[in-house]
C-alpha positions in Angstrom: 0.0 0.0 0.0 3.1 2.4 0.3 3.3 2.8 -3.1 0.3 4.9 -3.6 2.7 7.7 -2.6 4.9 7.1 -6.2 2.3 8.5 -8.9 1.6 11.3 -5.9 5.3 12.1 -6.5 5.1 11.9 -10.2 1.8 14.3 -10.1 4.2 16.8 -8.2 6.9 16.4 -10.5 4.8 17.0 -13.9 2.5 19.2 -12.4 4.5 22.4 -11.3 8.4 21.5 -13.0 7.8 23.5 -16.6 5.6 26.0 -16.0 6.5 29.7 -16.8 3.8 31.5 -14.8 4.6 30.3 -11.7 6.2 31.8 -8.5 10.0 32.4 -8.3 10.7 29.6 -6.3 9.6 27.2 -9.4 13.0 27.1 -11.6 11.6 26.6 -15.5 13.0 23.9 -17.5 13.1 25.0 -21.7 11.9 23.2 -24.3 15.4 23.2 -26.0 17.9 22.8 -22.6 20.0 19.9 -24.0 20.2 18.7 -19.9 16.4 18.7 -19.7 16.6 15.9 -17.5 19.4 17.3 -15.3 17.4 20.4 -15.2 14.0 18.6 -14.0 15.9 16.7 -11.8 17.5 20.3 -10.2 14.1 21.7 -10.1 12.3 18.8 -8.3 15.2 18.7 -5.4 14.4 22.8 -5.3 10.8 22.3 -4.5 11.0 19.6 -2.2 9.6 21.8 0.6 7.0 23.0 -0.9 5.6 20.0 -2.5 5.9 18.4 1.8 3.4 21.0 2.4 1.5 21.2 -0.8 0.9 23.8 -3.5 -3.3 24.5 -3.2 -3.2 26.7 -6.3 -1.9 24.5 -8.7 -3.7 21.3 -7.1 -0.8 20.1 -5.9 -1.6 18.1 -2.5 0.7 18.1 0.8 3.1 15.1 0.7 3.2 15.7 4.3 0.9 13.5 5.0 -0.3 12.9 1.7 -4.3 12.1 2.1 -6.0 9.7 -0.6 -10.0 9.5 -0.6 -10.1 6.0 -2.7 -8.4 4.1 -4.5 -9.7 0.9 -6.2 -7.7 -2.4 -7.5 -7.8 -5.8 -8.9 -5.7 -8.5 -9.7 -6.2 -11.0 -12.6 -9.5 -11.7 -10.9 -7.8 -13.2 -7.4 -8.0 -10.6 -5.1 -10.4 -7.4 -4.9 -9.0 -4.4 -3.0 -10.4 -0.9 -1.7 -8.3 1.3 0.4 -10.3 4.7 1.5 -9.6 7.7 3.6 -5.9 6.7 3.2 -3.1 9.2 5.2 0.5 8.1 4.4 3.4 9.7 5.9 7.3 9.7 4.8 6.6 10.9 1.4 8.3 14.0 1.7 11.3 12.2 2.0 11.6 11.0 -1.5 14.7 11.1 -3.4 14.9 11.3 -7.4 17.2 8.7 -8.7 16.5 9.0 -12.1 14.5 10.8 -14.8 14.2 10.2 -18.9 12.6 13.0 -20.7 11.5 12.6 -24.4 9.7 15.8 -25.7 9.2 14.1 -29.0 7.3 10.8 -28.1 6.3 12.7 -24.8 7.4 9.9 -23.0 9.1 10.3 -19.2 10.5 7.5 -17.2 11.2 8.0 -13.4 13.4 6.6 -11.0 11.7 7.0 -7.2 13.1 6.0 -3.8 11.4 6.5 -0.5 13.0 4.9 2.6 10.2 5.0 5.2 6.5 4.8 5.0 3.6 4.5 6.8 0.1 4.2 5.9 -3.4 4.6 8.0 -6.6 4.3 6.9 -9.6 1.9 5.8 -9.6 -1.3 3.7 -12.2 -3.7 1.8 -10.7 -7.0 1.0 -12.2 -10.2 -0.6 -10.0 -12.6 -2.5 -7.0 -15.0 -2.1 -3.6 -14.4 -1.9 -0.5 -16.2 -0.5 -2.9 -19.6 -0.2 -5.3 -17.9 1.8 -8.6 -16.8 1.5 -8.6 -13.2 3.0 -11.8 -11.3 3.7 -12.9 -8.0 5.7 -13.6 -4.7 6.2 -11.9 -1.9 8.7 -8.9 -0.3 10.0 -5.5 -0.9 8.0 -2.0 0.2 9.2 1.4 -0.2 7.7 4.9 0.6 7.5 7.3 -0.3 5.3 11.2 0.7 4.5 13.4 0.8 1.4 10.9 1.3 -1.8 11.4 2.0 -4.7 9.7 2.4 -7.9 9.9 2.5 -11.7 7.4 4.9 -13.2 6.3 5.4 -17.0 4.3 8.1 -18.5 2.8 8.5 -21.5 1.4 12.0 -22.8 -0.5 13.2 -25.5 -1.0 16.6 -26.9 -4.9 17.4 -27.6 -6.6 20.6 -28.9 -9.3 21.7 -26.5 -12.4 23.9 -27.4 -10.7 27.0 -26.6 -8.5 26.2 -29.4 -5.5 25.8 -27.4 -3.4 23.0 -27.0 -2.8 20.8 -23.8 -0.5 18.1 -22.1 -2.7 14.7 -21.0 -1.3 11.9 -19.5 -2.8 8.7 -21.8 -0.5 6.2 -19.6 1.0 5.8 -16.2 2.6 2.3 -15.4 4.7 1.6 -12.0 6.8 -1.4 -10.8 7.6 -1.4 -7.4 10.3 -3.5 -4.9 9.8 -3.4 -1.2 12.8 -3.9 1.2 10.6 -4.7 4.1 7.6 -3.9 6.2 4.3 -4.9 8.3 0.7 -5.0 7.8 -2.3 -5.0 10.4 -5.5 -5.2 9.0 -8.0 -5.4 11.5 -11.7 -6.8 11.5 -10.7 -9.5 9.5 -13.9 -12.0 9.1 -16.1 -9.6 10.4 -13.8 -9.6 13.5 -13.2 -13.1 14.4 -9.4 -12.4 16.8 -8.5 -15.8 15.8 -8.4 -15.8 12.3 -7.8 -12.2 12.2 -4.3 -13.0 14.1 -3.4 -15.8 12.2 -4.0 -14.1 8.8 -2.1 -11.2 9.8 0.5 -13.2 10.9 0.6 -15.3 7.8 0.8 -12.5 5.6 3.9 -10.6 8.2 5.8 -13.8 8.2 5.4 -14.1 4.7 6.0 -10.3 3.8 7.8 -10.6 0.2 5.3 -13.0 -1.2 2.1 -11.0 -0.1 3.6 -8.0 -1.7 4.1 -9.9 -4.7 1.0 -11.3 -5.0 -0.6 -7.7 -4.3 1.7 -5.3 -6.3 -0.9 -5.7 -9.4 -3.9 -4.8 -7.3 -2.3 -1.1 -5.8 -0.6 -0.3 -9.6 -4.4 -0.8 -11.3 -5.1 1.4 -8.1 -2.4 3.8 -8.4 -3.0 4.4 -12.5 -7.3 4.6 -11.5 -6.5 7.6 -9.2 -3.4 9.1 -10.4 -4.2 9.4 -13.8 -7.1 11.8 -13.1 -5.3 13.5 -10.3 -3.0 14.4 -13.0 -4.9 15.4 -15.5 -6.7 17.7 -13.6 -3.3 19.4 -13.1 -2.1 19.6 -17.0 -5.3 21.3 -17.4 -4.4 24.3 -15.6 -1.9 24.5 -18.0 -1.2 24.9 -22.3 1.1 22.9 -23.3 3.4 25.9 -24.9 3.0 27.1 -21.2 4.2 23.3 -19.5 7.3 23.3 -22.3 8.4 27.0 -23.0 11.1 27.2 -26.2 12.8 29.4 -24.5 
């Protein structure tokens, strides 16, 4: 579930990085900078503290925490997952490994890593996963250390009915690795303790293969919610404004 914070990231990055008529404190990459990904990279590390406490005029939400209302996921038909109300925390502290930047095909690829997460919230569960038949509804907590993510966009250029032209984001695809972390779902089988405990223990003991199993549910969730998010952003913005010639 800590990776819900990656496309947040990605929204930040894309959302506020090339626009010209923004504060000072947002540097402006150019169209034609032959380092455009050393210059996005520059200008995402200068923002950092304003995109831990959010940017409310360009839709830009607090990473610190970062709040989520809903996001829905499934998984090849095995598992069915809601998480709602979600607050995760440690986002801020993201670092920018990597970033690809193709102005022609409109394609950007993007190296994430966050070392600490946590994640509070609600869940709504029904499916199998690791052997076991998991189902319930309630309170979900989790931390989890050393993630990292791959992240792919794909944009598109459309002409809008005021005859201008604007950025949309047509494709958003994440792969994810956990280090490590632990899950407590509670109210599991409408609150029977003992097989609440024993699932919970099942899936803590066997961490890596739960998060393997579930990785497809939260990306399906993460390109449902992000997708919008982030094209409610470009909006704001024509595309000669996002990518400036000069």
């Amino acid at each position: 579930m800590k990776t819900i914070v990656l496309a947040g990231l990605i929204v930040a990055i894309f959302g506020v990085t090339f626009a010209h008529e923004l504060p000072d404190f947002i540097h402006v990459c150019k169209k034609n900078d032959p380092n455009l990904a050393d210059c996005i990279k520059a200008s995402v590390n200068s923002l950092k503290p304003k995109l831990k406490t959010g940017v409310p005029d360009y839709k830009i939400p607090s990473l610190e925490p970062l709040k989520l209302d809903e996001l829905v996921g499934t998984s090849g038909g095995n598992i069915k997952l809601m998480l709602k109300n979600v607050t995760v925390h440690g986002a801020s502290n993201f670092t920018l490994l990597k970033l690809k930047a193709n102005l022609d095909t409109l394609n950007f690829v993007v190296e994430l890593d966050l070392p600490n997460l946590s994640i509070e919230g609600n869940y709504d569960v029904d499916g199998r996963v690791i052997l076991l038949q998991i189902r319930g509804s309630g309170p979900i907590t989790g931390d989890f250390t050393n993630c990292k993510a791959l992240v792919k966009l794909q944009m598109q250029v459309s002409k809008r009915s005021d005859g201008e032209n604007y950025l949309k984001l047509t494709e958003l695809k994440t792969k994810i690795s956990v280090g490590g972390g632990k899950l407590n779902l509670q109210n599991l089988f409408g609150g029977d303790p003992v097989l609440g405990e024993a699932v919970n223990t099942a899936i803590n003991s066997n961490f890596d293969s739960f998060m393997k199993e579930i990785k497809p549910s939260i990306e399906s969730a993460i390109s449902n919610t992000f997708t919008g998010i982030t094209n409610g952003i470009l909006q704001e913005f024509t595309y000669e404004m996002l990518f400036p010639e000069s």
